[in-house]
PyMOL Python script that loads the backbone (N, CA, C, O; Angstrom):
from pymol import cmd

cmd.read_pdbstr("""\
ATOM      1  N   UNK A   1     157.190 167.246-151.501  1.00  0.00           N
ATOM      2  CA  UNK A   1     156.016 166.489-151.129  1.00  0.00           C
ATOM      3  C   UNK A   1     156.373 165.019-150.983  1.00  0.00           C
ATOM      4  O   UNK A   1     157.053 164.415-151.813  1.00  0.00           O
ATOM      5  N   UNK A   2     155.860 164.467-149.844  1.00  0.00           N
ATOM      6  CA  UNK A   2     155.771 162.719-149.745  1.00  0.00           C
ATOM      7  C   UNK A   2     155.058 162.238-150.322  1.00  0.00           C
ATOM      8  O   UNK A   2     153.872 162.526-150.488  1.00  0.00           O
ATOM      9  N   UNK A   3     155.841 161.168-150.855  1.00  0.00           N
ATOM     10  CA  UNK A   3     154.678 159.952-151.568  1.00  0.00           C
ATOM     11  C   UNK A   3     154.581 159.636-151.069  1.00  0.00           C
ATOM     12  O   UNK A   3     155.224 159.839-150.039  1.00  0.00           O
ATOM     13  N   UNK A   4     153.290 158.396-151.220  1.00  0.00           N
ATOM     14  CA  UNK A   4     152.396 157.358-150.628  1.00  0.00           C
ATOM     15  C   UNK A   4     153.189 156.281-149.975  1.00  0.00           C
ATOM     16  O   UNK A   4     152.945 155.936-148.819  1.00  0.00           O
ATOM     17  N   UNK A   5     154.165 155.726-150.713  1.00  0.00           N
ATOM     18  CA  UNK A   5     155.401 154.453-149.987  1.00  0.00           C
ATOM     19  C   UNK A   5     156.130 155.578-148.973  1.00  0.00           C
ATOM     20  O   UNK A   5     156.364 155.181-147.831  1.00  0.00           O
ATOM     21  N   UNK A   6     156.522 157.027-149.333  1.00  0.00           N
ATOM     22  CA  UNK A   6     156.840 157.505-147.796  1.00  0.00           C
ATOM     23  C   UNK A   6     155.862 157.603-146.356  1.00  0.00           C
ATOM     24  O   UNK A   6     156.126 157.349-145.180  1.00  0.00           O
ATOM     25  N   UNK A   7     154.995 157.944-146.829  1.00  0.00           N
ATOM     26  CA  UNK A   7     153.989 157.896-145.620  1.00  0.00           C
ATOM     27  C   UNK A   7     153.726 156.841-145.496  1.00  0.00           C
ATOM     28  O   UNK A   7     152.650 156.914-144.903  1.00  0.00           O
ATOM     29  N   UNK A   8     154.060 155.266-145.708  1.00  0.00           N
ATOM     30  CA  UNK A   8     153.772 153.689-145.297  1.00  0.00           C
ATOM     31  C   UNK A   8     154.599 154.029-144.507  1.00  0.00           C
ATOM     32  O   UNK A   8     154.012 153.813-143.446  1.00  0.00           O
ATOM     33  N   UNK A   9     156.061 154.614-144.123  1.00  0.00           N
ATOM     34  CA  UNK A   9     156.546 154.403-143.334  1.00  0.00           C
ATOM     35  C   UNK A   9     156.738 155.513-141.768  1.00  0.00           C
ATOM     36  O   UNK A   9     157.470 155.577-140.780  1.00  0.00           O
ATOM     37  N   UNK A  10     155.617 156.206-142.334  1.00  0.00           N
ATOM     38  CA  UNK A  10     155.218 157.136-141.334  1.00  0.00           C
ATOM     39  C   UNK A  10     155.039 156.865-139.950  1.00  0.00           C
ATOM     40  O   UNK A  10     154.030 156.224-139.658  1.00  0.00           O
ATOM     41  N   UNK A  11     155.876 157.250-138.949  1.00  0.00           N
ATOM     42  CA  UNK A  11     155.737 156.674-137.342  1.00  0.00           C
ATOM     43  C   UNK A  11     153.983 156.865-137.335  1.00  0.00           C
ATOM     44  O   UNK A  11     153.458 155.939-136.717  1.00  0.00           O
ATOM     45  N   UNK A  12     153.077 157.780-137.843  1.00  0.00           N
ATOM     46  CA  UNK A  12     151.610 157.711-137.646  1.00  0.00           C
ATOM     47  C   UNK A  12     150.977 156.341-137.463  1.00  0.00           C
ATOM     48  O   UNK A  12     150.160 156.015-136.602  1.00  0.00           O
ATOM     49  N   UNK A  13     151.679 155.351-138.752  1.00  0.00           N
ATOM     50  CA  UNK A  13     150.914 154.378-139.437  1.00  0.00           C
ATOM     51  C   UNK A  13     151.970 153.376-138.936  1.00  0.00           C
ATOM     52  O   UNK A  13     151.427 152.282-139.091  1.00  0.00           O
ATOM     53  N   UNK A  14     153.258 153.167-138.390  1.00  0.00           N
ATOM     54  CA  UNK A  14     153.795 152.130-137.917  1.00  0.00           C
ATOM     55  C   UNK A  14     153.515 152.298-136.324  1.00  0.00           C
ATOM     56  O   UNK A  14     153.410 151.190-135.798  1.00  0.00           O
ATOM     57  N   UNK A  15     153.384 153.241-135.527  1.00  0.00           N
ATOM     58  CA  UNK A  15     153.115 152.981-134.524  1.00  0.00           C
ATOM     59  C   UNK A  15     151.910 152.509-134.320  1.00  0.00           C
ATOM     60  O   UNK A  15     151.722 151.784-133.342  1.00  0.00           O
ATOM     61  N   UNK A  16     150.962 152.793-135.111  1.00  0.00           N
ATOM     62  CA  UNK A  16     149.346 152.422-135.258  1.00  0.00           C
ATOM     63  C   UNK A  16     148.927 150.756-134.798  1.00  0.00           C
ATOM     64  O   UNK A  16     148.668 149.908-135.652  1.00  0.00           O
ATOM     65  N   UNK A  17     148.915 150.491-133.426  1.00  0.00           N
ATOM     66  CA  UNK A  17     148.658 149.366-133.061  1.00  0.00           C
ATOM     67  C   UNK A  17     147.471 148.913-134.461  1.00  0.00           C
ATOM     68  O   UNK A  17     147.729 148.001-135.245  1.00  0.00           O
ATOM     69  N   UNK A  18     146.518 149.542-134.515  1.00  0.00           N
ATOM     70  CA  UNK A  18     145.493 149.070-135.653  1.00  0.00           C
ATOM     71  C   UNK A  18     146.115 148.776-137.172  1.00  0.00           C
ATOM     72  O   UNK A  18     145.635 147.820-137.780  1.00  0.00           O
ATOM     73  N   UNK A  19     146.825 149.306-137.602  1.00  0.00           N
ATOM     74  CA  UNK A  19     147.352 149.465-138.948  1.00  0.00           C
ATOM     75  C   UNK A  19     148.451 148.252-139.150  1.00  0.00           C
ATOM     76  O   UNK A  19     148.725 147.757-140.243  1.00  0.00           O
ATOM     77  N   UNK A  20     149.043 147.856-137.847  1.00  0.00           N
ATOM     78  CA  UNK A  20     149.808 146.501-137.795  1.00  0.00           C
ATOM     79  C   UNK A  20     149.144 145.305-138.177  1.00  0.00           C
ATOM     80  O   UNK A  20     149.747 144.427-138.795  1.00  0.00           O
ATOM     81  N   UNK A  21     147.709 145.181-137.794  1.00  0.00           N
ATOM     82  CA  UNK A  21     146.905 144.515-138.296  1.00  0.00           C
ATOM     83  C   UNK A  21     146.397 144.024-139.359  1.00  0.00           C
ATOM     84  O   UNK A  21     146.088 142.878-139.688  1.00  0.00           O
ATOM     85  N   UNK A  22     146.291 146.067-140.381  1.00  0.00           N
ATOM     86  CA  UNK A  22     145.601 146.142-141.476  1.00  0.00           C
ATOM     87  C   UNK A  22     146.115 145.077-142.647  1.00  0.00           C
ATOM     88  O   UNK A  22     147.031 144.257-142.577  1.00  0.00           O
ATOM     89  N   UNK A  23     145.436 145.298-143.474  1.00  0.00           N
ATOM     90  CA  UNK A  23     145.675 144.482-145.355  1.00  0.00           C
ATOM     91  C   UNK A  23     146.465 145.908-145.541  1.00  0.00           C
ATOM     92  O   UNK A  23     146.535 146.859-144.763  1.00  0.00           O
ATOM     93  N   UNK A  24     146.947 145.752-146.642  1.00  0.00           N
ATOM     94  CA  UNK A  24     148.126 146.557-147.407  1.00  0.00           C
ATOM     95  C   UNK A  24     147.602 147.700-148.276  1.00  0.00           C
ATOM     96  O   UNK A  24     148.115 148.772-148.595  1.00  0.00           O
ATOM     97  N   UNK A  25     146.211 147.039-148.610  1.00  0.00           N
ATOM     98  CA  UNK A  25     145.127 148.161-149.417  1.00  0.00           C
ATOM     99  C   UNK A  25     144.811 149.134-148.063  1.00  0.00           C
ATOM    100  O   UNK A  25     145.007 150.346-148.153  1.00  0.00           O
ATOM    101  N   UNK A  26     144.299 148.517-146.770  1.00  0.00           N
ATOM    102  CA  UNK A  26     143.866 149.907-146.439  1.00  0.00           C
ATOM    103  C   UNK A  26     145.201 150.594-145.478  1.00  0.00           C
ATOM    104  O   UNK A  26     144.789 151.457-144.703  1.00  0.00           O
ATOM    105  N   UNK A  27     146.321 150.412-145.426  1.00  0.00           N
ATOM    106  CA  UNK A  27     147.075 150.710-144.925  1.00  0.00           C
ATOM    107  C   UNK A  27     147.569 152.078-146.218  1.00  0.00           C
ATOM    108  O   UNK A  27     148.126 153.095-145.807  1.00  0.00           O
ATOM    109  N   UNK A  28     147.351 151.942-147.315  1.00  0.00           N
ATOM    110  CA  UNK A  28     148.013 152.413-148.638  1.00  0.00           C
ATOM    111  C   UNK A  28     146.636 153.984-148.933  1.00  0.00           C
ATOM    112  O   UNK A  28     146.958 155.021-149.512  1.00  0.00           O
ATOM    113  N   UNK A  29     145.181 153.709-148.354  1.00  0.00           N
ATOM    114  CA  UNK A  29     144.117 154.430-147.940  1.00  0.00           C
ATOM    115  C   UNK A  29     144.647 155.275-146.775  1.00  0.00           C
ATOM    116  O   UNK A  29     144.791 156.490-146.916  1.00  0.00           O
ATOM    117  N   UNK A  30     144.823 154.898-146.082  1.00  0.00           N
ATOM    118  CA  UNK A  30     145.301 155.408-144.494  1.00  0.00           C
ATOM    119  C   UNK A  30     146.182 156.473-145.180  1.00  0.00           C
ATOM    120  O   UNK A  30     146.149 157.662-144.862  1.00  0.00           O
ATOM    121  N   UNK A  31     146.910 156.000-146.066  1.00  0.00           N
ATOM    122  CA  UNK A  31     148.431 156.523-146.182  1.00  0.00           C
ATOM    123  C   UNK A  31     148.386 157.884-147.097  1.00  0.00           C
ATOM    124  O   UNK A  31     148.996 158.940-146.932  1.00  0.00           O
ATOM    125  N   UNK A  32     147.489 157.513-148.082  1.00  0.00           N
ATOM    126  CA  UNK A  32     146.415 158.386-148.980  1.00  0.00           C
ATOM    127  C   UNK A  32     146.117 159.701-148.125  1.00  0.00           C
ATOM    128  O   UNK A  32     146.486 160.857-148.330  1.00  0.00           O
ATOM    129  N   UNK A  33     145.304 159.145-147.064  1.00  0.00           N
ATOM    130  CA  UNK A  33     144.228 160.326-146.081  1.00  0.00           C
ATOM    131  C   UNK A  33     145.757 160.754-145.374  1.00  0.00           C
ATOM    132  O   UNK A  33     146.042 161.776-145.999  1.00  0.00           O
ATOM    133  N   UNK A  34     146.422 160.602-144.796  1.00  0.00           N
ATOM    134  CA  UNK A  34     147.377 161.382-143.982  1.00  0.00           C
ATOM    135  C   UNK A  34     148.197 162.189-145.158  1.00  0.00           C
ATOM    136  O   UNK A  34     149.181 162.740-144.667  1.00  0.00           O
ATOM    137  N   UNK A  35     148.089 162.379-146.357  1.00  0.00           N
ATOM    138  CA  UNK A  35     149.141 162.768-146.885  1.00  0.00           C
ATOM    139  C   UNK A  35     148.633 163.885-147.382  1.00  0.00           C
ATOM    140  O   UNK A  35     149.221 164.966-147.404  1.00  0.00           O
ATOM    141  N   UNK A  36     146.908 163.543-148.027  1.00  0.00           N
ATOM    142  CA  UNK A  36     145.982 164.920-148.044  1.00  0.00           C
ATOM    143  C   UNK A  36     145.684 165.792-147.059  1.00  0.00           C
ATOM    144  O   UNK A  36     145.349 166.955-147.286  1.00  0.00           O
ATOM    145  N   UNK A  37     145.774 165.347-146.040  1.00  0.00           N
ATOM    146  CA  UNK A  37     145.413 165.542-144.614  1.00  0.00           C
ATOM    147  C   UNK A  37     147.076 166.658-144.320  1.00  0.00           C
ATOM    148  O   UNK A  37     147.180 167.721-143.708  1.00  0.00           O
ATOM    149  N   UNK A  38     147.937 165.994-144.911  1.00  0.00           N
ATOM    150  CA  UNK A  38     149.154 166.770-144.329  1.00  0.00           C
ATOM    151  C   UNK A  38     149.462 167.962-145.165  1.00  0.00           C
ATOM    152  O   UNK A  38     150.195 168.876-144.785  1.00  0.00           O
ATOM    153  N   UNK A  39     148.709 167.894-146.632  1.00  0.00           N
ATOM    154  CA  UNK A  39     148.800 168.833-147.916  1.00  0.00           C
ATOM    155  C   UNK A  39     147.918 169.887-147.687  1.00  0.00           C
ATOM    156  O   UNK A  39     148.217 171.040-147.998  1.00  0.00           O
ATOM    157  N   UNK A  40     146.562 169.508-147.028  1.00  0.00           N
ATOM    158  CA  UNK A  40     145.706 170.608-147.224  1.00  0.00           C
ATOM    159  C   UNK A  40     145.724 171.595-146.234  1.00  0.00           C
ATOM    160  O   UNK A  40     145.184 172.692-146.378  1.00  0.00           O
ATOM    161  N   UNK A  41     146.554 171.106-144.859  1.00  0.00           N
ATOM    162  CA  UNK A  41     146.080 171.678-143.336  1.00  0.00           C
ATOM    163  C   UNK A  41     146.271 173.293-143.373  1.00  0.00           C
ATOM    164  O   UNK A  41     147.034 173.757-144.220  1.00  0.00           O
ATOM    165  N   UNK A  42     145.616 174.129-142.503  1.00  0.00           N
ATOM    166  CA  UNK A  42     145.713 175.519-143.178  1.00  0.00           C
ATOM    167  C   UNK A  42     145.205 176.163-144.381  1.00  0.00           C
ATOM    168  O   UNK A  42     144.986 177.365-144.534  1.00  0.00           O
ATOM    169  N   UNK A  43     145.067 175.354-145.094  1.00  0.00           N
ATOM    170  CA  UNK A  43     144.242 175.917-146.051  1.00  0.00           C
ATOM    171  C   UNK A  43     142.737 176.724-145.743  1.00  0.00           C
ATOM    172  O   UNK A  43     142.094 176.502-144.717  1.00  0.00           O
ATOM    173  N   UNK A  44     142.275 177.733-146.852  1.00  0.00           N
ATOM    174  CA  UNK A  44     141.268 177.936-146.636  1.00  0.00           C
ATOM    175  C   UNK A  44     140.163 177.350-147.425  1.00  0.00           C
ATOM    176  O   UNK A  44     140.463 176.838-148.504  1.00  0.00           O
ATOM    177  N   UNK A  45     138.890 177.350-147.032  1.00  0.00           N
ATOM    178  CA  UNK A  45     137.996 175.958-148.367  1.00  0.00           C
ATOM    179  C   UNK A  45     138.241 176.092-149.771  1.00  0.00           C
ATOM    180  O   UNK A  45     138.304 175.254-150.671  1.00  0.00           O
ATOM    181  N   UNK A  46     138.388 177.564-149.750  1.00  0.00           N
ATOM    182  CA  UNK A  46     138.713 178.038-151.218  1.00  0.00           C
ATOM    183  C   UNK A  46     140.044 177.340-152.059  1.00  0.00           C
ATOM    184  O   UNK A  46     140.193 176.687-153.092  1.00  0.00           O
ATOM    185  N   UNK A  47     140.740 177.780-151.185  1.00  0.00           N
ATOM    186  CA  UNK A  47     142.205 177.135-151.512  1.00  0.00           C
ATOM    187  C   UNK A  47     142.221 175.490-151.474  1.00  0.00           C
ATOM    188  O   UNK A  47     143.108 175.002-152.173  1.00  0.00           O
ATOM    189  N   UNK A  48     141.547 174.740-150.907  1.00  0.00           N
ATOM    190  CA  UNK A  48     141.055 173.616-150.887  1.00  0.00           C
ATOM    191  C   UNK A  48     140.872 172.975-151.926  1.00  0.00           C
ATOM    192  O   UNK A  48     141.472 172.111-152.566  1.00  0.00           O
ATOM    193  N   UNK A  49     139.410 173.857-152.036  1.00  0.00           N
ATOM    194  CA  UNK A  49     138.992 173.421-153.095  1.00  0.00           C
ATOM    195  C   UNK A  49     140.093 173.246-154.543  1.00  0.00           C
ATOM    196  O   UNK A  49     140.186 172.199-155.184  1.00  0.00           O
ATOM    197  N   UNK A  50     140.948 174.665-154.886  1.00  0.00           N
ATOM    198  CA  UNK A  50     141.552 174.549-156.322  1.00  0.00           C
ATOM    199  C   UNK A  50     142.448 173.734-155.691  1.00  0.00           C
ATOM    200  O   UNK A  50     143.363 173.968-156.480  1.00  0.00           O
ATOM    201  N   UNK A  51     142.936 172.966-154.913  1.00  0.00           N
ATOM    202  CA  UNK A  51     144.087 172.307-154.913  1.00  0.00           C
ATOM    203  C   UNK A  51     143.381 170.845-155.472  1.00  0.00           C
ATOM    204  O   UNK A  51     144.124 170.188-156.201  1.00  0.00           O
ATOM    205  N   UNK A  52     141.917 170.227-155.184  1.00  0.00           N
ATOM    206  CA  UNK A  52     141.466 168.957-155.197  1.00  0.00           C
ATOM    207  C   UNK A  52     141.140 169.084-156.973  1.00  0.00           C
ATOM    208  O   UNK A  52     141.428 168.194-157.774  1.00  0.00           O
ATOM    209  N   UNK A  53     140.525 170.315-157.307  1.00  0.00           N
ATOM    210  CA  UNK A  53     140.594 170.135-158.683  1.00  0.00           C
ATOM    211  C   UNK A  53     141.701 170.199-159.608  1.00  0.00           C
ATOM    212  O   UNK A  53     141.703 169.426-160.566  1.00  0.00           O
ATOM    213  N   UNK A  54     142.956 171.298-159.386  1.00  0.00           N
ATOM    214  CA  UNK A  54     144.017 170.974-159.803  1.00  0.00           C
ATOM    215  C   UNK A  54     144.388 169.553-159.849  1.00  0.00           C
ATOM    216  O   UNK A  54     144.977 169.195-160.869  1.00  0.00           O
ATOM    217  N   UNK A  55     144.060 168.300-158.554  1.00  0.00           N
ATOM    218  CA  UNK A  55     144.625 167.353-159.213  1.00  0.00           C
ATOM    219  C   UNK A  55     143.747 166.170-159.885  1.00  0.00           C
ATOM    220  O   UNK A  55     144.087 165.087-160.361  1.00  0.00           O
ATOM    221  N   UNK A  56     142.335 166.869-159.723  1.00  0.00           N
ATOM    222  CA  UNK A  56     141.547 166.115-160.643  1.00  0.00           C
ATOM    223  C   UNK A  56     141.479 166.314-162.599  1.00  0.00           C
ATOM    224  O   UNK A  56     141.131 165.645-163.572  1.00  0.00           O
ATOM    225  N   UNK A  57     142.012 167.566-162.323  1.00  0.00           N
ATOM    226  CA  UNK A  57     142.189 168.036-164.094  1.00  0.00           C
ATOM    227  C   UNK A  57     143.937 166.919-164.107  1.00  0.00           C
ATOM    228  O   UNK A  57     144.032 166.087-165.009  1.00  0.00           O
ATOM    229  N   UNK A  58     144.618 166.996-163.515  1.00  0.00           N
ATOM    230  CA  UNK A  58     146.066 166.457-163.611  1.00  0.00           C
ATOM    231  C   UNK A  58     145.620 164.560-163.799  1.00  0.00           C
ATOM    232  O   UNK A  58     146.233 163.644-164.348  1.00  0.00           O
ATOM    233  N   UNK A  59     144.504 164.596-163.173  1.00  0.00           N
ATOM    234  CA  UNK A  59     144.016 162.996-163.325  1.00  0.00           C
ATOM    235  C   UNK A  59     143.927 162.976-164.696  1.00  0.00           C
ATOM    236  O   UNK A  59     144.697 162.610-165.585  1.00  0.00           O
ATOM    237  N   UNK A  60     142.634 163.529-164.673  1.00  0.00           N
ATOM    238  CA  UNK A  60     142.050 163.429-166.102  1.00  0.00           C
ATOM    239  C   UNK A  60     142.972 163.737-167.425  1.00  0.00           C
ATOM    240  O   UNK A  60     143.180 162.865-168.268  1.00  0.00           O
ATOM    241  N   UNK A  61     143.351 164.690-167.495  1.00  0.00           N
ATOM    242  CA  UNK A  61     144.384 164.982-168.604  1.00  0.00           C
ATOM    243  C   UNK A  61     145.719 163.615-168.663  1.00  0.00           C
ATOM    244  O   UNK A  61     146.344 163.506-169.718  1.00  0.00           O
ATOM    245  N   UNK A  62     145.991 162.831-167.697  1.00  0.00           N
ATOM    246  CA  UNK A  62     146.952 161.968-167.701  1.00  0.00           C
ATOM    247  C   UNK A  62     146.215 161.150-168.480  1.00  0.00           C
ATOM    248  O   UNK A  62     146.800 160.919-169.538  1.00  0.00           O
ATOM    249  N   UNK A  63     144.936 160.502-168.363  1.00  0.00           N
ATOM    250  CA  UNK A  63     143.804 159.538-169.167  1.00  0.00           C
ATOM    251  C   UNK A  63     143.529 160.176-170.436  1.00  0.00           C
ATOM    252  O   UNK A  63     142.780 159.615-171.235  1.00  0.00           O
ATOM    253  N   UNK A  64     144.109 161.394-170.724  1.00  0.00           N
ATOM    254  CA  UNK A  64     143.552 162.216-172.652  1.00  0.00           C
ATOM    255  C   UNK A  64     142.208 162.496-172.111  1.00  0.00           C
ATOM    256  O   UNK A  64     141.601 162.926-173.092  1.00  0.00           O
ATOM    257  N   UNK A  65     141.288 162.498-170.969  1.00  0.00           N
ATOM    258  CA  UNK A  65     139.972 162.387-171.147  1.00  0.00           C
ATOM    259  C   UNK A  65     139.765 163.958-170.758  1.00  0.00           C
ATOM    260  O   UNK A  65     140.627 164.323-169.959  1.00  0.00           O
ATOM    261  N   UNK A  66     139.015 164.783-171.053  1.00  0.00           N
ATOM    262  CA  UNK A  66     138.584 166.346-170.540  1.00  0.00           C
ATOM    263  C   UNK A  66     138.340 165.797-169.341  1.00  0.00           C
ATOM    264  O   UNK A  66     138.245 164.584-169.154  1.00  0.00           O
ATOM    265  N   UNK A  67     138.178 167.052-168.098  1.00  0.00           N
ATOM    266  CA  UNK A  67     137.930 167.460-166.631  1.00  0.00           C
ATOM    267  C   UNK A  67     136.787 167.424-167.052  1.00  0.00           C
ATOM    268  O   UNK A  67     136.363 167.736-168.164  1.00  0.00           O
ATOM    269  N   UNK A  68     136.053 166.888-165.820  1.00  0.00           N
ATOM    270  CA  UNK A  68     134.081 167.006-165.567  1.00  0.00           C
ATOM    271  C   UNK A  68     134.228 168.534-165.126  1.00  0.00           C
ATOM    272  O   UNK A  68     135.031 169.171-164.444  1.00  0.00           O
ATOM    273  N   UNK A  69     133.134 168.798-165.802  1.00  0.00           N
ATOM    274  CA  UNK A  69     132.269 169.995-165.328  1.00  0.00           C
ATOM    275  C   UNK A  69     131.460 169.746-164.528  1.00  0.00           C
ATOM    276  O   UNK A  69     130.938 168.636-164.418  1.00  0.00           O
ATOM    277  N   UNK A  70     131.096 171.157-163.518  1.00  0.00           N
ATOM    278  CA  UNK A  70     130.307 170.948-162.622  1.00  0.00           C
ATOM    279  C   UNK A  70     129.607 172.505-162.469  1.00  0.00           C
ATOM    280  O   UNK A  70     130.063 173.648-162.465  1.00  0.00           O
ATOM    281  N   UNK A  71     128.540 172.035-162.372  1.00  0.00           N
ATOM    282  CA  UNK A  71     127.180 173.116-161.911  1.00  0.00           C
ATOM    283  C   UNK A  71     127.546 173.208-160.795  1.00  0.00           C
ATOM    284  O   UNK A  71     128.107 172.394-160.061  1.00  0.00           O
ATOM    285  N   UNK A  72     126.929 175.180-160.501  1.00  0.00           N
ATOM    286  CA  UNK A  72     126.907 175.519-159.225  1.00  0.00           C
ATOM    287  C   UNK A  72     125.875 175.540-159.123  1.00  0.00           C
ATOM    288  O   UNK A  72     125.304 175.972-160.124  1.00  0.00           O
ATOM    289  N   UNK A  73     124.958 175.121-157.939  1.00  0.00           N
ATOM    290  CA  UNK A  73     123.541 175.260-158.118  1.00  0.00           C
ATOM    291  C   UNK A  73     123.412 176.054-156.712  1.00  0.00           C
ATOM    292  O   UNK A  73     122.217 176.056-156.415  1.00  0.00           O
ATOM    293  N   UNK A  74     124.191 176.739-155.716  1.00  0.00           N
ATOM    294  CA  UNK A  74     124.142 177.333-154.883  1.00  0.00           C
ATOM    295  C   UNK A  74     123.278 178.669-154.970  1.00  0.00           C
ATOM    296  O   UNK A  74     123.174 179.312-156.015  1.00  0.00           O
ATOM    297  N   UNK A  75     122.617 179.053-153.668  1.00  0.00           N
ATOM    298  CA  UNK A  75     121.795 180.531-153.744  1.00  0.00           C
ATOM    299  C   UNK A  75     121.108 180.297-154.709  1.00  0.00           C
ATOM    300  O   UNK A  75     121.006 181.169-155.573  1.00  0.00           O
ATOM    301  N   UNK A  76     120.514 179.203-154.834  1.00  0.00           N
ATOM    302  CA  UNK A  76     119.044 179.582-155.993  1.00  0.00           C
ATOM    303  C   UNK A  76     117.847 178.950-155.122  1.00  0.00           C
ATOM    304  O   UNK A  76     116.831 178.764-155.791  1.00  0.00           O
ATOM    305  N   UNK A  77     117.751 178.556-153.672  1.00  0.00           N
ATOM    306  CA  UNK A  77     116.943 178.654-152.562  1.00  0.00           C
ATOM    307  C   UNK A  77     116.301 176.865-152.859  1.00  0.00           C
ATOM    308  O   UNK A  77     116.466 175.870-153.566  1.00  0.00           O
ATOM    309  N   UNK A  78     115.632 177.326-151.919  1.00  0.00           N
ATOM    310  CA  UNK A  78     115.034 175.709-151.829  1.00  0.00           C
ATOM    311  C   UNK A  78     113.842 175.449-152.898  1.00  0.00           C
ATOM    312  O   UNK A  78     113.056 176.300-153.314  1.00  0.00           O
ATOM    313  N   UNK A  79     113.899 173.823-153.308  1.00  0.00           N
ATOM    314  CA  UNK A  79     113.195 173.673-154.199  1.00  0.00           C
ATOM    315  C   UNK A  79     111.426 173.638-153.923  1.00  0.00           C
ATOM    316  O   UNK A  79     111.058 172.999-152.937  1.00  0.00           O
ATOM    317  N   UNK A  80     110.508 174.223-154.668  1.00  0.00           N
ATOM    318  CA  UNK A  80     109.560 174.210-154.353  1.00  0.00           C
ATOM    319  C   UNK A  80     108.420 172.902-154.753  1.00  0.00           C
ATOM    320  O   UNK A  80     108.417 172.205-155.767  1.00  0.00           O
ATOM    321  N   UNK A  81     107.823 172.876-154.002  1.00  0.00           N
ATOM    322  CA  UNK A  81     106.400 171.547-154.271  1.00  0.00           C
ATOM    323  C   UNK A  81     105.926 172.090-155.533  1.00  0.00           C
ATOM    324  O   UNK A  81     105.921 173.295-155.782  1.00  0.00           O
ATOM    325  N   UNK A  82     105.388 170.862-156.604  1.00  0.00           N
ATOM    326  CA  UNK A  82     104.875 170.789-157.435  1.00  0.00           C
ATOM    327  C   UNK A  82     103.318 171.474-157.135  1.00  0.00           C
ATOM    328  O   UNK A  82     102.892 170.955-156.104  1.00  0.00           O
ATOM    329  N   UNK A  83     102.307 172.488-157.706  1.00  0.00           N
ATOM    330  CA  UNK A  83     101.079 172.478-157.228  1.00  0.00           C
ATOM    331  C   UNK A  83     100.292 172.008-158.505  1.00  0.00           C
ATOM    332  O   UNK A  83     100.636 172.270-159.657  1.00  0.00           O
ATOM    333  N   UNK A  84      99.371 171.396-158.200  1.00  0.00           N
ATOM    334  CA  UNK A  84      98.314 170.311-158.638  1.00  0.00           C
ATOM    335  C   UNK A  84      96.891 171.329-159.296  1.00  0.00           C
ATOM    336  O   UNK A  84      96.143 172.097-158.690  1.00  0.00           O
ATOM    337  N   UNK A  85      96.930 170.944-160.735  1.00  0.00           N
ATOM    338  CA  UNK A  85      96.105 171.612-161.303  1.00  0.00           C
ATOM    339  C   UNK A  85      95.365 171.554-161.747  1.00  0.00           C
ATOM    340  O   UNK A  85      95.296 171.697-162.967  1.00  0.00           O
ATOM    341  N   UNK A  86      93.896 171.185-160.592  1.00  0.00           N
ATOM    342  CA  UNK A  86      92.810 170.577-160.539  1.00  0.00           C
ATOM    343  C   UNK A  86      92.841 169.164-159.987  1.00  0.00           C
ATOM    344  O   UNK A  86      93.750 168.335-160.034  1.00  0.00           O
ATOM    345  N   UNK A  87      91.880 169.104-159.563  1.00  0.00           N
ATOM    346  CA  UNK A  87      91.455 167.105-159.399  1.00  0.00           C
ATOM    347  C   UNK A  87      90.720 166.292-160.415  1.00  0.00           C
ATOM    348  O   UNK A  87      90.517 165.094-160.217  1.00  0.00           O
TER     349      UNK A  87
END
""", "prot")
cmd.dss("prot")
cmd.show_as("cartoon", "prot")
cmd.util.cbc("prot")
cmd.orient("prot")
């Protein structure tokens, strides 16, 4: 896998009339998105998905801090209006 200082020097981002321009922060963003962009391609959402949390638990555990949990709140339909009980 490429790091981030390899993809700075990515013909993508040096030929990039725009990126010649850029600040160093968003050139280092740019560099970020092409590298996820080059990690995930082919994937399926599924596979996607455990790859973004694999490296969000790899975040978190580097900080000692537990992985966020997250609710599925999918297929439980749309939320309904409050009805009013009485005037």
């Amino acid at each position: 896998m490429k790091t981030i200082q390899e993809y700075l020097t990515d013909p993508r981002i040096i030929n990039d009339p725009c990126m010649a321009k850029a600040l160093d922060p968003i050139k280092e963003i740019h560099a970020a998105r092409l590298k996820i962009q080059d990690e995930t391609s082919g994937m399926t959402a599924s596979e996607e998905a455990a790859y973004h949390k694999k490296n969000i638990d790899a975040l978190f555990s580097s900080k000692g801090r537990p992985s966020p949990q997250f609710v599925n709140l999918s297929g439980q339909g749309k939320l309904q209006p409050r009805v009013s009980v009485g005037k």
